[in-house]
N, C-alpha and C positions, 0 to 999 in steps of 0.2 A: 543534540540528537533527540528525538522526541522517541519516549517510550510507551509502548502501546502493548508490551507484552502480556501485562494481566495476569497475576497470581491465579492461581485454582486451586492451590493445595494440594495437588493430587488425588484428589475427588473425582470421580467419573461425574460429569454432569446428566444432571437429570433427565429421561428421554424427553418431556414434554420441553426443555430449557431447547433441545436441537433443530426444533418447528418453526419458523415464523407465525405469527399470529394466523394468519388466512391457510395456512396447511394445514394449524389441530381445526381446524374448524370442517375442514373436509375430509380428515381422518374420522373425525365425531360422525359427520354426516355418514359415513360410509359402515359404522358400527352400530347407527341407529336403524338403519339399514336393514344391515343384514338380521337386528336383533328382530325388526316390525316382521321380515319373511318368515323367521321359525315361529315366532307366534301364531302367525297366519296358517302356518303348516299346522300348527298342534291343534287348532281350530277347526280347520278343513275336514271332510271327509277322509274316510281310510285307503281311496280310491288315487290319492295325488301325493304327492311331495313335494318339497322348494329344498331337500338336503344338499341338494349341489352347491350351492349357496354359500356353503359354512365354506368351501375351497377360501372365502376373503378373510376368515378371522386368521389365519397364519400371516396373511400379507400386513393384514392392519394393525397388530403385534409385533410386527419387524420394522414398522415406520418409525423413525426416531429412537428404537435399541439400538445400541450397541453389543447388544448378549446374544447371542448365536439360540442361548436355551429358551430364550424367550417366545419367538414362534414356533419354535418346537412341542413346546411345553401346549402352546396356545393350538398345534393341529392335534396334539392327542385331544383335548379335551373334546373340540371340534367332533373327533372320532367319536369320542365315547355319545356324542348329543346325534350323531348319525345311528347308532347301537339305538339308542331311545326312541329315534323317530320310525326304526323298523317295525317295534311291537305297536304304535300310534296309527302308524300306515301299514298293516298286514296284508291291505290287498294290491298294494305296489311290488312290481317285482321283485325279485331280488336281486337281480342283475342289476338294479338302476341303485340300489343300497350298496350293493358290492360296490359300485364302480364310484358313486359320492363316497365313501370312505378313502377306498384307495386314492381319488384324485387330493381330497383331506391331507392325508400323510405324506403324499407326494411334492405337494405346493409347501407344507411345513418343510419338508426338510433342504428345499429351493430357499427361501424364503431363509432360513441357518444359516444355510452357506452364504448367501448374499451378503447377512449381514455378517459376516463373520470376514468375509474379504474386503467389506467396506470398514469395517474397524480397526485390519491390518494395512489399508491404505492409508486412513489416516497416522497411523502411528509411522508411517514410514513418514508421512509429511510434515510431523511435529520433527522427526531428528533432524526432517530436510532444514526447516524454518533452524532447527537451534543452529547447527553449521553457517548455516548464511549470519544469524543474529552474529555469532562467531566472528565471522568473516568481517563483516559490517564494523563490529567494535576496534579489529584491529586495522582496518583499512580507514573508517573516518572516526576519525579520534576525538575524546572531546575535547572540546575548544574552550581556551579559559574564560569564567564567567568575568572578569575583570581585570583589565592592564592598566595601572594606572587610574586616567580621568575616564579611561573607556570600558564601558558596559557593552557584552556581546552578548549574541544570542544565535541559534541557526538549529533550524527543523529539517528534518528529513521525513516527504512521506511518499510512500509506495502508492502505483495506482493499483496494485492488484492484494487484494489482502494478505496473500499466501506470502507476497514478494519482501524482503527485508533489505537487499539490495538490486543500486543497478549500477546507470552511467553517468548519473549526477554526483558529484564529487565538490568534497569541498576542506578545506584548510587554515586553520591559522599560525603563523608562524612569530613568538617573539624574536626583537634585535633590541639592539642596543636603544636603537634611537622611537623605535613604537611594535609595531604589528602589521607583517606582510598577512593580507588574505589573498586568497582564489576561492573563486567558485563555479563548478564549468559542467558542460552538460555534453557527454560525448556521443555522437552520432549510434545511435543501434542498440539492441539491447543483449541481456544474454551473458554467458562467460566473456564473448568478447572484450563485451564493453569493462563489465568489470578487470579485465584484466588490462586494458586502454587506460582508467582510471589509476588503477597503482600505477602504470608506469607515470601517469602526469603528477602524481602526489609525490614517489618518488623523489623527481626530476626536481618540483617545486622545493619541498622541506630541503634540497640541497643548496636550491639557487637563492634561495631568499635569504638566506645568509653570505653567502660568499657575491654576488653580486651586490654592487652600490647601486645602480640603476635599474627601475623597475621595470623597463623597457627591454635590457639586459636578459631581466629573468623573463619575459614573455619569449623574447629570442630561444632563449636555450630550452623551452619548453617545445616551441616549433621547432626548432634544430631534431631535439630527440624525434618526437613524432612524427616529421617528414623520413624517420631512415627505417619507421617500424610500421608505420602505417599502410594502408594501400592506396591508391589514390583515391579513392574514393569516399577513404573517413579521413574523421576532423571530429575536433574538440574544440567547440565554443566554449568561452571563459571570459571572466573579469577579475583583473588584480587590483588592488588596493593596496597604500602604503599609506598609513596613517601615524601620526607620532601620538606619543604620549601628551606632550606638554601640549598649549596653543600652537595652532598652526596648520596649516591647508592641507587635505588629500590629496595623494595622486591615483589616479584612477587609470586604466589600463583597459581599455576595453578590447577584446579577439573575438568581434561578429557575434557576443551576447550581445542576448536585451539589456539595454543601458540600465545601470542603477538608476535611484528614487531619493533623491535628497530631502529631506523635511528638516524644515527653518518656523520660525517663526513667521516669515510669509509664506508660505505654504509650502506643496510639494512639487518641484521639478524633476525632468527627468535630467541625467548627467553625458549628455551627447559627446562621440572622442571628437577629438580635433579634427581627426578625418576618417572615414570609415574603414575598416580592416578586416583582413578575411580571419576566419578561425585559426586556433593553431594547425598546424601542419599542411596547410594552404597558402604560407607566406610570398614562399617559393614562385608559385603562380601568377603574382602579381608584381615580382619585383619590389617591394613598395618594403616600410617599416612600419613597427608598431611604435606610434607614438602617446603621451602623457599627457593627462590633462589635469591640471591643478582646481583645486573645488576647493574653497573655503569650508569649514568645519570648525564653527565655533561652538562652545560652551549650549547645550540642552536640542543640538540640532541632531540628525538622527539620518544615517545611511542604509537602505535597506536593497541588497542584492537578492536575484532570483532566478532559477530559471524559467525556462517555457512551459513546464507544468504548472505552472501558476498563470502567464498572463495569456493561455491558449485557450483555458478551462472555458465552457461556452455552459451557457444557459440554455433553458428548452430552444430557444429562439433563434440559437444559435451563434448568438453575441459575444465577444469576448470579455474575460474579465477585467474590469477598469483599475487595475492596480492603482495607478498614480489616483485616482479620484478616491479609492477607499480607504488608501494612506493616510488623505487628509480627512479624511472623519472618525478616527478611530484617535482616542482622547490616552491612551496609555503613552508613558514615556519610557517603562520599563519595557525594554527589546524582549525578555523572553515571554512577558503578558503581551505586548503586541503581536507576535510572531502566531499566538495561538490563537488570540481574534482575529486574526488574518485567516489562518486555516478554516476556521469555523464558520467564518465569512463568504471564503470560497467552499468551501463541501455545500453549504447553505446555497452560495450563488448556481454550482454546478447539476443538485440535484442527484443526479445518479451516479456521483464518485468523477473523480481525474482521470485523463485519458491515459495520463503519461506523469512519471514521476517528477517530484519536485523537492527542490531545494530552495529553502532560504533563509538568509545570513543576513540581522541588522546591528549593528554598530551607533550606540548612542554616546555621545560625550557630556558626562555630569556637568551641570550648570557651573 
């Protein structure tokens, strides 16, 4: 599970840290602004004014605070440079002085309040994030970094920054004889999904023990899901049964994108023996899920995923070419591959993932 939470200390970060580059640049613009008009005013004749003007310094003060006092602070002063420009401009009304003051203090203390309820929204959205982080640790559990000859590894990333979970799900389970995985992507998002997810983690961490057949536990994963589901969700998935010692995978594919084998000749993808609907769609087709045996020897490397990895499009629109980036990325250690992969796709995507993704590789020590 990749961690991206980031220490602060508990430091309030700094106003200019909350800007992206191109916004202080048009908060500046907007303060040089306003400073060139009162120059110009103190310049001018006694006959004009630009005091209405100062209404922006409370606004451009409350850009990137978090302190309620800070454009407050920034309209008195504002006022008091309105009081100055009255003795400057004597022969301006005084009705046009009154009313640039009052609108001053008025826009200051709009300008407090805004941000004072934009700093209590975010504080509600950091306890939302830590609840879910919550949630998240005790729903996908970490996965052992080593069984055995086998090296794992498995990322989780959100498409929306705020998000810490969804309906990508994933598991590893030891036995006796090696390590049952899943990894599965449930239709929808939302509390549903997450609560769709415990029930298939559930379901699994029981069957992958008590079942001998991998096939078995794909059953009893669709069994549950067909009696809670509606007909209209489904959870795609792939199981894995890998041993510890020498000896071949079985793969289990439920209407996921097929795993990505990498050999020493390159990278395939791991097609089932015949294609199969999600779980809790069994039913529909009559039909069974069956196992496909895959060789896995010594420095070769399994890598599972879902559809927020191989959907992810470039400006152009294109998909990402999993299986071709597989084979050029030179790491054998699964969790430094797993994160040039990420970086690879953020890189290839551009403006971030549409949709959440998981992914889980599996490499067996030479």
């Amino acid at each position: 599970m990749s961690d991206d939470s980031g220490g602060s200390g508990g430091r309030r970060p700094h106003a200019a840290s909350l800007l992206p580059a191109s916004f202080r640049w048009m908060v500046l613009g907007g303060s040089l602004l306003t400073a060139a008009t009162v120059a110009i005013d103190l310049v001018t004749g006694p006959k004009s004014t630009f005091s209405p003007v100062l209404t922006a310094v409370p606004v451009l003060a409350g850009v990137g605070t978090r302190r309620a006092l800070v454009p407050l602070l920034a309209g008195v002063l504002s006022a008091m440079v309105v009081l100055v420009l009255i003795f400057v401009n004597p022969l301006v009304s005084p009705v046009i002085h009154a009313t640039a003051a009052g609108a001053v203090l008025a826009v200051a203390l709009i300008s407090s309040a805004n941000v004072a309820l934009v700093a209590a929204r975010e504080r509600e959205l950091v306890q939302v994030r830590t609840v879910s982080e919550t949630a998240q640790r005790a729903l996908l559990r970490p996965v052992p970094a080593r069984v055995g000859s086998l090296e794992i590894a498995v990322r989780y990333l959100a498409a929306a920054a705020e998000a810490r979970i969804g309906g990508d799900l994933y598991e590893v389970v030891r036995t006796a004889q090696g390590i049952r995985v899943l990894l599965g992507d449930v239709r929808g998002k939302g509390l549903t999904a997450v609560e769709t997810a415990s029930d298939v983690l559930g379901v699994f961490r029981e069957a992958a023990r008590a079942e001998p057949d991998l096939t078995r536990v794909a059953a009893r994963l669709d069994s549950a899901l067909t009696r809670d589901l509606g007909t209209e969700d489904f959870v795609t998935a792939v199981l894995l049964d890998v041993p510890q010692g020498p000896g071949p995978a079985l793969v289990v594919n439920c209407g996921h994108p097929p795993p990505l084998l990498r050999t020493a000749a390159g990278v395939s993808e791991v097609r089932p023996p015949a294609d199969a609907p999600p779980l809790a769609l069994l039913g529909l087709t009559g039909g069974c899920y069956r196992a496909r045996s895959v060789p896995f020897g010594g420095g070769d490397l399994l890598l599972i995923h879902t559809d927020g990895i191989s959907e992810a499009r470039d400006r152009a629109g294109r998909f990402y070419p999993v299986a071709e980036r597989l084979a050029q990325l030179p790491e054998r250690d699964p969790g430094a591959l797993l994160d040039h992969l990420i970086a690879d796709v953020h890189a290839y995507a551009g403006s971030g993932l549409d949709d959440d993704a998981a992914l889980l590789a599996i490499h067996r020590a030479g």
